[in-house]
HTML snippet that shows the backbone in 3Dmol.js (N, CA, C, O; Angstrom):
<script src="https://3Dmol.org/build/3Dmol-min.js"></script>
<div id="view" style="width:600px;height:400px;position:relative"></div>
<script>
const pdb = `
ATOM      1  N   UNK A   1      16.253   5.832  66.982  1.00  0.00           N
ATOM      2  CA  UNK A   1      16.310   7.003  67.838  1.00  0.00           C
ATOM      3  C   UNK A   1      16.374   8.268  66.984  1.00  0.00           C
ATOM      4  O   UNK A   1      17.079   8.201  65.977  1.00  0.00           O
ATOM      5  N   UNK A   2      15.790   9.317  67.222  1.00  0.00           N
ATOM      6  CA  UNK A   2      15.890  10.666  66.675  1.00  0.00           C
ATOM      7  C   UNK A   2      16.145  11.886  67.773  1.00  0.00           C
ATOM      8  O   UNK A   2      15.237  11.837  68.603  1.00  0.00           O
ATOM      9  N   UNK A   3      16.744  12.582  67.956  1.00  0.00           N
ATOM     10  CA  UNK A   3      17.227  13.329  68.447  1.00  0.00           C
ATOM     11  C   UNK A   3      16.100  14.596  68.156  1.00  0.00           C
ATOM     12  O   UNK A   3      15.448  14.643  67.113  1.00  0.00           O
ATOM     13  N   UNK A   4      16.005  15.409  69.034  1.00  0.00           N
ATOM     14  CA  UNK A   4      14.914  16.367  69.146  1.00  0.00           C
ATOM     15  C   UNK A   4      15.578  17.311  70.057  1.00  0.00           C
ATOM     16  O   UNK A   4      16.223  17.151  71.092  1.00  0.00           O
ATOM     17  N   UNK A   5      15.198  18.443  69.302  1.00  0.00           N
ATOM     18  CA  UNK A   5      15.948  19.720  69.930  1.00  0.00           C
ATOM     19  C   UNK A   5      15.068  20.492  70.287  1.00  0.00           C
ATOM     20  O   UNK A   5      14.206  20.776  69.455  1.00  0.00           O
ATOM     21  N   UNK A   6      15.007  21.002  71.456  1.00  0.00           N
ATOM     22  CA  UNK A   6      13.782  22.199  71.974  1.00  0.00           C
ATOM     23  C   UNK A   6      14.882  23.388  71.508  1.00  0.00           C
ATOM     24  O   UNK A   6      16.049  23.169  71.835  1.00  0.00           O
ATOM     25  N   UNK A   7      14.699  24.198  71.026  1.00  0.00           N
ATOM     26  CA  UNK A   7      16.085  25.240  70.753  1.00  0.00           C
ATOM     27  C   UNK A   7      15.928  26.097  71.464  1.00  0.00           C
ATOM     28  O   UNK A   7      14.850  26.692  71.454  1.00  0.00           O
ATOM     29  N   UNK A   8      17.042  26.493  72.408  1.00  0.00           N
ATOM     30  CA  UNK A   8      17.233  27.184  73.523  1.00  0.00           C
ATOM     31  C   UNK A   8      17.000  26.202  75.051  1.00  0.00           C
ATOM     32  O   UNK A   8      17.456  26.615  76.117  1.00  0.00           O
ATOM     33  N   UNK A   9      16.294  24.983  74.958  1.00  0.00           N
ATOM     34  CA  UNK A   9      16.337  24.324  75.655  1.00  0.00           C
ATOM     35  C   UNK A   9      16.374  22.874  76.190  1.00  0.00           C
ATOM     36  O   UNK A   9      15.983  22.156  77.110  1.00  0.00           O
ATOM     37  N   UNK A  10      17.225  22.893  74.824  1.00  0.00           N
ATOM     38  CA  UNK A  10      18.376  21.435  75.403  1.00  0.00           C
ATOM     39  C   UNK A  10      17.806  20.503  73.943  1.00  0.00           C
ATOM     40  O   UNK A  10      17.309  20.941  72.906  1.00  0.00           O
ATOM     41  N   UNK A  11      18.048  19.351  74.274  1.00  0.00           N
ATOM     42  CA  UNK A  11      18.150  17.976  73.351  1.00  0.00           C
ATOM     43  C   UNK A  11      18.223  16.800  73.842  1.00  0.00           C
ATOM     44  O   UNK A  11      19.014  16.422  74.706  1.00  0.00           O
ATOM     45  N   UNK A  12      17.264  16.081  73.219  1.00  0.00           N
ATOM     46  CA  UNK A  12      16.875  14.355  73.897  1.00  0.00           C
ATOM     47  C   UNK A  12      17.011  13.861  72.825  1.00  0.00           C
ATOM     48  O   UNK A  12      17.402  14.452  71.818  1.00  0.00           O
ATOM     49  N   UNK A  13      16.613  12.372  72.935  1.00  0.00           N
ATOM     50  CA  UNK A  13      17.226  11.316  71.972  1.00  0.00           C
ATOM     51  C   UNK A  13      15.545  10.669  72.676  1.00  0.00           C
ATOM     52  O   UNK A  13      15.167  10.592  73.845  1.00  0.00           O
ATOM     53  N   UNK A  14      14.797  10.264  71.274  1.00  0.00           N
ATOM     54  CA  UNK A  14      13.760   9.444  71.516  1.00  0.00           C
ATOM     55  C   UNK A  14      13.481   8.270  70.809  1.00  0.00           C
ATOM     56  O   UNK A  14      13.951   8.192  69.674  1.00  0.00           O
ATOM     57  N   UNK A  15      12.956   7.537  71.149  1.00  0.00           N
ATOM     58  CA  UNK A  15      12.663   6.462  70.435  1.00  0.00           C
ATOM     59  C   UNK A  15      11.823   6.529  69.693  1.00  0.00           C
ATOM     60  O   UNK A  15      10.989   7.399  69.942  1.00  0.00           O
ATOM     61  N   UNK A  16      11.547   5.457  68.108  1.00  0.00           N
ATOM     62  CA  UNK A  16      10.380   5.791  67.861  1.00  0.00           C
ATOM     63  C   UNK A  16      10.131   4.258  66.836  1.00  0.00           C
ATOM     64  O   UNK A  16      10.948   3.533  66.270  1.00  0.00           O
ATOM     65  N   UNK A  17       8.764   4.212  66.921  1.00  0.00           N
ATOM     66  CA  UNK A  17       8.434   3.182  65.980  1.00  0.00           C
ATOM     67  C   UNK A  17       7.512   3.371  64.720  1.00  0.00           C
ATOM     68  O   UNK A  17       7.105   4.446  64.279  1.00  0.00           O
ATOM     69  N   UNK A  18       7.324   2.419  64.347  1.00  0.00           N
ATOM     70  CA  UNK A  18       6.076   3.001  63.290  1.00  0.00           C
ATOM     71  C   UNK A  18       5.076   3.758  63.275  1.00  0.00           C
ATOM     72  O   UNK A  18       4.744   4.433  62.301  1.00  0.00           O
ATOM     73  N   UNK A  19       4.273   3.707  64.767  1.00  0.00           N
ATOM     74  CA  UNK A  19       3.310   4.651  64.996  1.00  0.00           C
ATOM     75  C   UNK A  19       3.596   5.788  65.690  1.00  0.00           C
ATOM     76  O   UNK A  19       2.551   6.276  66.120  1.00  0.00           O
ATOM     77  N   UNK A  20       4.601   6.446  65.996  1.00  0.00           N
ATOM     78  CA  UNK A  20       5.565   7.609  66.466  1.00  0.00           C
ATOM     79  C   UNK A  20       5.004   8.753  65.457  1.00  0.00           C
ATOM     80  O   UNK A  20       5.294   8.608  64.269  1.00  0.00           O
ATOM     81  N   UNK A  21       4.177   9.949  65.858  1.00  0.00           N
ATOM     82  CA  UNK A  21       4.109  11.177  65.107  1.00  0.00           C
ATOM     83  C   UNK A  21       4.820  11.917  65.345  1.00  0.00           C
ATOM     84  O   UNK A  21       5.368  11.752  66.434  1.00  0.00           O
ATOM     85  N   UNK A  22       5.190  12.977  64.639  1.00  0.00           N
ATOM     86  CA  UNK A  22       6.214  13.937  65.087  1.00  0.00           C
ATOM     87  C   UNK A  22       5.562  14.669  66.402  1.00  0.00           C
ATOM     88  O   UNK A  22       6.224  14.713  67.439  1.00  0.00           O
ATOM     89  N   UNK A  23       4.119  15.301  66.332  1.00  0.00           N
ATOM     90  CA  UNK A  23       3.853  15.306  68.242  1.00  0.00           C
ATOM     91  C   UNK A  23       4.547  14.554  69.102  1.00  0.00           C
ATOM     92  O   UNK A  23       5.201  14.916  70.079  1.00  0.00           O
ATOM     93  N   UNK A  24       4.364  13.503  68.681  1.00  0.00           N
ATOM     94  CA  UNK A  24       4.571  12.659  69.723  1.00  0.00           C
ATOM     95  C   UNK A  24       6.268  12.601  70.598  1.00  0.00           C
ATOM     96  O   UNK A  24       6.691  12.100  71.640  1.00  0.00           O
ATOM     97  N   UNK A  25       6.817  13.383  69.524  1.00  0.00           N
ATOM     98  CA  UNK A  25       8.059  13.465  70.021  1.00  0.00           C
ATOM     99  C   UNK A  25       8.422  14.277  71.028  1.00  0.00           C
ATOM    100  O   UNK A  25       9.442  14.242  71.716  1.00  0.00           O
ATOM    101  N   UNK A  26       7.319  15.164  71.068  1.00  0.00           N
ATOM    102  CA  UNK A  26       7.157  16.938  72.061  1.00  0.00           C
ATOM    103  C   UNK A  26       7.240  15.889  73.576  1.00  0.00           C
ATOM    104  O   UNK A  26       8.082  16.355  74.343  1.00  0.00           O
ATOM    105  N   UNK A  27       6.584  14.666  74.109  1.00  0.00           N
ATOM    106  CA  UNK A  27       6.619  14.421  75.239  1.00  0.00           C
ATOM    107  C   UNK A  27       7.440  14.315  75.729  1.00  0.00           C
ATOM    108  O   UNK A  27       7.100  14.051  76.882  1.00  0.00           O
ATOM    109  N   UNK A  28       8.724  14.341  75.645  1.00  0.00           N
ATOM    110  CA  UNK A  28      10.019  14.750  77.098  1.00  0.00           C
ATOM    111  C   UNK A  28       9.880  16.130  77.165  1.00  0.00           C
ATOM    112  O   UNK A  28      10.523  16.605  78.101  1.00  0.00           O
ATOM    113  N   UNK A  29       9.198  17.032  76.429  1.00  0.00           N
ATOM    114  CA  UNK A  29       9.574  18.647  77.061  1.00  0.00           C
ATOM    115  C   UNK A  29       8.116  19.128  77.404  1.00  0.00           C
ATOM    116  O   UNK A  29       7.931  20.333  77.571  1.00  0.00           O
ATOM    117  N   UNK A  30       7.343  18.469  77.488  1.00  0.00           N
ATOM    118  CA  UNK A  30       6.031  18.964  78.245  1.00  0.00           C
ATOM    119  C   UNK A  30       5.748  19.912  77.413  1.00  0.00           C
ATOM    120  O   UNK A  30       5.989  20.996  77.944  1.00  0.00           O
ATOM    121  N   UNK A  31       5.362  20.016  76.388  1.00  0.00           N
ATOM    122  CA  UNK A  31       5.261  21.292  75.797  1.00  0.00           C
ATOM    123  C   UNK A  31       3.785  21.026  74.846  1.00  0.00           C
ATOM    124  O   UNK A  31       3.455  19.879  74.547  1.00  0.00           O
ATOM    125  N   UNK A  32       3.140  21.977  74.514  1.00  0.00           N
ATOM    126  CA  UNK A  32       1.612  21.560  73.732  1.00  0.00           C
ATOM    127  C   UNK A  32       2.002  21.519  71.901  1.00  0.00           C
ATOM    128  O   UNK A  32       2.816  22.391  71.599  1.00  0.00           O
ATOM    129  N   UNK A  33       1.710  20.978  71.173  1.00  0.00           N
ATOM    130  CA  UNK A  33       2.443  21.132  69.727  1.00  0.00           C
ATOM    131  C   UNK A  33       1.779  22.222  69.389  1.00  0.00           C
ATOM    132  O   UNK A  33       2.190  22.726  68.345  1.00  0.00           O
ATOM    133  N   UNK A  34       0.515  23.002  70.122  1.00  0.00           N
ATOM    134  CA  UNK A  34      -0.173  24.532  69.715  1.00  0.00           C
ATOM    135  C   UNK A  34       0.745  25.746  70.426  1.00  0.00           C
ATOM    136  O   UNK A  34       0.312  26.898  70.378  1.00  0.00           O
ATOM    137  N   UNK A  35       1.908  25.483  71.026  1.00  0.00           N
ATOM    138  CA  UNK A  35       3.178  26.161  71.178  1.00  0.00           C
ATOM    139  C   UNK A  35       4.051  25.912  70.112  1.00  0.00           C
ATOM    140  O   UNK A  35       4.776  26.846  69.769  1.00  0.00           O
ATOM    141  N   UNK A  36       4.109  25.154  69.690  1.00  0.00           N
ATOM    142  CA  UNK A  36       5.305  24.838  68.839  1.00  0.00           C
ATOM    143  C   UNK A  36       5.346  25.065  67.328  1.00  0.00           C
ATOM    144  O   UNK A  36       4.287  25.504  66.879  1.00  0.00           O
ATOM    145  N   UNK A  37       6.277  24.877  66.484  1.00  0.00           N
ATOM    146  CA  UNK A  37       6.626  24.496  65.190  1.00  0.00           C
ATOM    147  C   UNK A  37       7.521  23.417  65.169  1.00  0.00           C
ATOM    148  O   UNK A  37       8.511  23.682  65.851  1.00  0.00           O
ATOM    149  N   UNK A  38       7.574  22.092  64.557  1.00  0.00           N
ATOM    150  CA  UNK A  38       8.243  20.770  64.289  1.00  0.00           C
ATOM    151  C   UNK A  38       8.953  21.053  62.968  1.00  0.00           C
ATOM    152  O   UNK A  38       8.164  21.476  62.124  1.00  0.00           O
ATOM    153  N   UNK A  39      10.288  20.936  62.516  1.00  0.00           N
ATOM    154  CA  UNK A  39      10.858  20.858  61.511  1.00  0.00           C
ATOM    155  C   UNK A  39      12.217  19.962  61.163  1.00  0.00           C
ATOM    156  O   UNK A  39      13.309  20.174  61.689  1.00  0.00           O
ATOM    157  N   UNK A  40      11.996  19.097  60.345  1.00  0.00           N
ATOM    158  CA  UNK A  40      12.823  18.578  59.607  1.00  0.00           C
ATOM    159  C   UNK A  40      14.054  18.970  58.180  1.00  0.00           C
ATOM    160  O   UNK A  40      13.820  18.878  56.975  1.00  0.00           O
ATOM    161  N   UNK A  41      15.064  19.311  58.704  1.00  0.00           N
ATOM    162  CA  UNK A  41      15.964  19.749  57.288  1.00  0.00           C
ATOM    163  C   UNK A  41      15.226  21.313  57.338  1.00  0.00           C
ATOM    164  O   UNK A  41      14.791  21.667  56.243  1.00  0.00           O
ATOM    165  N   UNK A  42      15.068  22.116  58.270  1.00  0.00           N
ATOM    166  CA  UNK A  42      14.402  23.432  57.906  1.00  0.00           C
ATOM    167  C   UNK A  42      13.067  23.471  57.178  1.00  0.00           C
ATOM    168  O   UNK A  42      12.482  24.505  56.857  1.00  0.00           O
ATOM    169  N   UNK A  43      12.629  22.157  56.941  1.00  0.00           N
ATOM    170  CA  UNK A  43      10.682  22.190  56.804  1.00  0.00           C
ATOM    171  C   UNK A  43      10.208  21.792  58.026  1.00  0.00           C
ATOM    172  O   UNK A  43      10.587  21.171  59.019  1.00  0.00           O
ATOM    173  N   UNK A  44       8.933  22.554  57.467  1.00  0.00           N
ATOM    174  CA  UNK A  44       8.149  22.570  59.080  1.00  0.00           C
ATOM    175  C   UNK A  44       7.239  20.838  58.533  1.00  0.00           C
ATOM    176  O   UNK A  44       7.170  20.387  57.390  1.00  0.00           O
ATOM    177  N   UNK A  45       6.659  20.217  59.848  1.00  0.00           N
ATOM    178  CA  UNK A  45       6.289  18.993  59.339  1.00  0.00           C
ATOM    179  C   UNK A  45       4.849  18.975  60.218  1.00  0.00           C
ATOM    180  O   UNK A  45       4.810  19.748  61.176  1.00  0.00           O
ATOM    181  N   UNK A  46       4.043  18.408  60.036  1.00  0.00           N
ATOM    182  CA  UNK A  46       2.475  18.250  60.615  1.00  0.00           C
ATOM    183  C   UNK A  46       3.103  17.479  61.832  1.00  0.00           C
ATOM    184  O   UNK A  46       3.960  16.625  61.607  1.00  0.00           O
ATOM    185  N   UNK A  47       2.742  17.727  62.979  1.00  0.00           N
ATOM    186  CA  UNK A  47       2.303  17.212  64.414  1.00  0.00           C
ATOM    187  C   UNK A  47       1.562  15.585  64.304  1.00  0.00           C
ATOM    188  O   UNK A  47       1.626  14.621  65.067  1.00  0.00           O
ATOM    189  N   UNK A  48       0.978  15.759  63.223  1.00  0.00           N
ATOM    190  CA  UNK A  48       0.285  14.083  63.118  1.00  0.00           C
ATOM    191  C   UNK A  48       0.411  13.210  62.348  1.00  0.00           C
ATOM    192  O   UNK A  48      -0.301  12.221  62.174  1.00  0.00           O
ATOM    193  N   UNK A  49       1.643  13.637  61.668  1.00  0.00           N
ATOM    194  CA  UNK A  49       2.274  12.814  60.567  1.00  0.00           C
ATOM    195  C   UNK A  49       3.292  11.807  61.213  1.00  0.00           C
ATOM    196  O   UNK A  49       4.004  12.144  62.159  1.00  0.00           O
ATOM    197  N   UNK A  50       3.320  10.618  60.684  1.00  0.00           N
ATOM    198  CA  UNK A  50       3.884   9.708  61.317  1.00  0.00           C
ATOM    199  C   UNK A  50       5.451  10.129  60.630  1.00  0.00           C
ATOM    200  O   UNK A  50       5.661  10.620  59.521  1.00  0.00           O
ATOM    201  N   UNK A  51       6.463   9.749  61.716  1.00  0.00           N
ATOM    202  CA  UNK A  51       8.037  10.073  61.894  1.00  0.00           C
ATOM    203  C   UNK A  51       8.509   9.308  60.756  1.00  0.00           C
ATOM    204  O   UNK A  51       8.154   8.129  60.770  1.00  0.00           O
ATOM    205  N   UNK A  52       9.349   9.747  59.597  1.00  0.00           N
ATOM    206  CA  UNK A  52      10.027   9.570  58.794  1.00  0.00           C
ATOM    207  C   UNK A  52      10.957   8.594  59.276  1.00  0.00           C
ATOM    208  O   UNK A  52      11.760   9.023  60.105  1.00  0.00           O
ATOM    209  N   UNK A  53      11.100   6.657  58.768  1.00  0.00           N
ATOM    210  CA  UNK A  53      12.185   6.473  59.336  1.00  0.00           C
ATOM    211  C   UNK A  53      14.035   6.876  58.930  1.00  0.00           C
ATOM    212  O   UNK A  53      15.048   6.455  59.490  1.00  0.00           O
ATOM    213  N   UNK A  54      13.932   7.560  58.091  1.00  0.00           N
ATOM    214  CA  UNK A  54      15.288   8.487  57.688  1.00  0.00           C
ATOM    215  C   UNK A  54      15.403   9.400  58.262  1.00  0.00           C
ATOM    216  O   UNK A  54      16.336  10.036  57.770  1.00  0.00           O
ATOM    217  N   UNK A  55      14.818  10.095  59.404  1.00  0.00           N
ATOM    218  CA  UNK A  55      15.196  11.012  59.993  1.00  0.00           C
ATOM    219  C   UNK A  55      15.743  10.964  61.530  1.00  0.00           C
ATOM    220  O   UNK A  55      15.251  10.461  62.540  1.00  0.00           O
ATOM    221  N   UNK A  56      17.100  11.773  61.283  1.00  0.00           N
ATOM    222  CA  UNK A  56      17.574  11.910  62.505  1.00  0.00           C
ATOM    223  C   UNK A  56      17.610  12.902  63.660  1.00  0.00           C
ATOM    224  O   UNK A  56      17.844  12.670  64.847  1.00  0.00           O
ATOM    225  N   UNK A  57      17.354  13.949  63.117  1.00  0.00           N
ATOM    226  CA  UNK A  57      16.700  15.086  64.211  1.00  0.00           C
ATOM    227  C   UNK A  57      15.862  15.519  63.642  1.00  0.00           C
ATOM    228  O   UNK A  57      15.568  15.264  62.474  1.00  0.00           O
ATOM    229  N   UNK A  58      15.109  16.559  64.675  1.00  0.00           N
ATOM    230  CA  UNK A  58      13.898  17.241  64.533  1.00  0.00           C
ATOM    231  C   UNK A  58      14.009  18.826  65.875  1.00  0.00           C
ATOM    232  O   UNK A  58      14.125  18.960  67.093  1.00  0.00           O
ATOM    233  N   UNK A  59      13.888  19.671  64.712  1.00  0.00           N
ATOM    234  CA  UNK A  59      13.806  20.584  66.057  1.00  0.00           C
ATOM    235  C   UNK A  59      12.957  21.495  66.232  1.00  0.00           C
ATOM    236  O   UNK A  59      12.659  22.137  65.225  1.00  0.00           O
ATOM    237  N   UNK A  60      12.411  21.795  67.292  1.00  0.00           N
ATOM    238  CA  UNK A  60      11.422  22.315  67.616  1.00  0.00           C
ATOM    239  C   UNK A  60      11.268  23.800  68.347  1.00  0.00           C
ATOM    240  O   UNK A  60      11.896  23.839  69.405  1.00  0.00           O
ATOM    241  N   UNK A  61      10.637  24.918  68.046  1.00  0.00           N
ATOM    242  CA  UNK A  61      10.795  26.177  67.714  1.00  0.00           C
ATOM    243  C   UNK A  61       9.352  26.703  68.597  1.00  0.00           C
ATOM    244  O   UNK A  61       8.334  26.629  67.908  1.00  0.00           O
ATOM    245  N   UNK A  62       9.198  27.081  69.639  1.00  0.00           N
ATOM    246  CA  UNK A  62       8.120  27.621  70.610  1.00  0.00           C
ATOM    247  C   UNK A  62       7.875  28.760  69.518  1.00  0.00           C
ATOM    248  O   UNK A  62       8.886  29.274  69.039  1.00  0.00           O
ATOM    249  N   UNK A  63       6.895  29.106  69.174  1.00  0.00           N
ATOM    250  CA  UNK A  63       5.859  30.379  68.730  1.00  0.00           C
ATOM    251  C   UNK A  63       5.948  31.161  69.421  1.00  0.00           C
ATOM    252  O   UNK A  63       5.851  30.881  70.616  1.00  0.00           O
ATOM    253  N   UNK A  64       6.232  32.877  68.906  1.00  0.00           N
ATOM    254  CA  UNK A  64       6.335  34.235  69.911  1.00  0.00           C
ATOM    255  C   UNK A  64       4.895  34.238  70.427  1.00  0.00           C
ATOM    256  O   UNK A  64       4.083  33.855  69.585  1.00  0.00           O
ATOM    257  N   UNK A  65       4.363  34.601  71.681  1.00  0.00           N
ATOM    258  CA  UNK A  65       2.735  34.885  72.197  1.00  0.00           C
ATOM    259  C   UNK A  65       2.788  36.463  72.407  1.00  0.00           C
ATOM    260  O   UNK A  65       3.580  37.208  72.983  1.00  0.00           O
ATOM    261  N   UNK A  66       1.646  36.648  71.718  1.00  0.00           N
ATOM    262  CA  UNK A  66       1.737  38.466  72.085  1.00  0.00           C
ATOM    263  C   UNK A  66       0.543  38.646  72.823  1.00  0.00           C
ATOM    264  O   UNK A  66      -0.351  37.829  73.042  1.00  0.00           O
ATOM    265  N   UNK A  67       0.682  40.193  73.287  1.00  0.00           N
ATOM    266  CA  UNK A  67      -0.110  40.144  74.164  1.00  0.00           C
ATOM    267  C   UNK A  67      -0.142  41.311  74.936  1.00  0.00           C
ATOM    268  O   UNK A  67      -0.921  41.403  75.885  1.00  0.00           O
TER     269      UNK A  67
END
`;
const viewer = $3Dmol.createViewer("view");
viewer.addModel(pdb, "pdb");
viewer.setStyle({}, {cartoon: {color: "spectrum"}});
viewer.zoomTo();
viewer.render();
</script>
């Protein structure tokens, strides 16, 4: 399980296996990973990189949209 933080809007606990990308973790918050930034330990991590099994959270950071 890894824990995933939308920051500012809450925290889940997901499962994951070998083929688990860090995208893949975005699916409990409905969110597009072209909104987001994924980071581990304060690095940002690729969307299609498969999930580190040493890692226990991941949190995730919506992009300002201007406009």
């Amino acid at each position: 399980m890894v824990t995933v933080e939308l920051v500012g809007e809450g925290s889940r606990e997901v499962s994951v296996d070998g083929d688990t990308t860090y995208g893949d973790l975005l699916a409990p918050f409905e969110v597009s990973p072209h909104e987001v930034t994924l980071t581990v330990d304060g690095n940002p991590v690729p969307e299609d990189a498969p999930v580190d099994g040493t890692v226990e959270r991941v949190r995730v950071v919506r992009l300002i949209k201007g406009g």
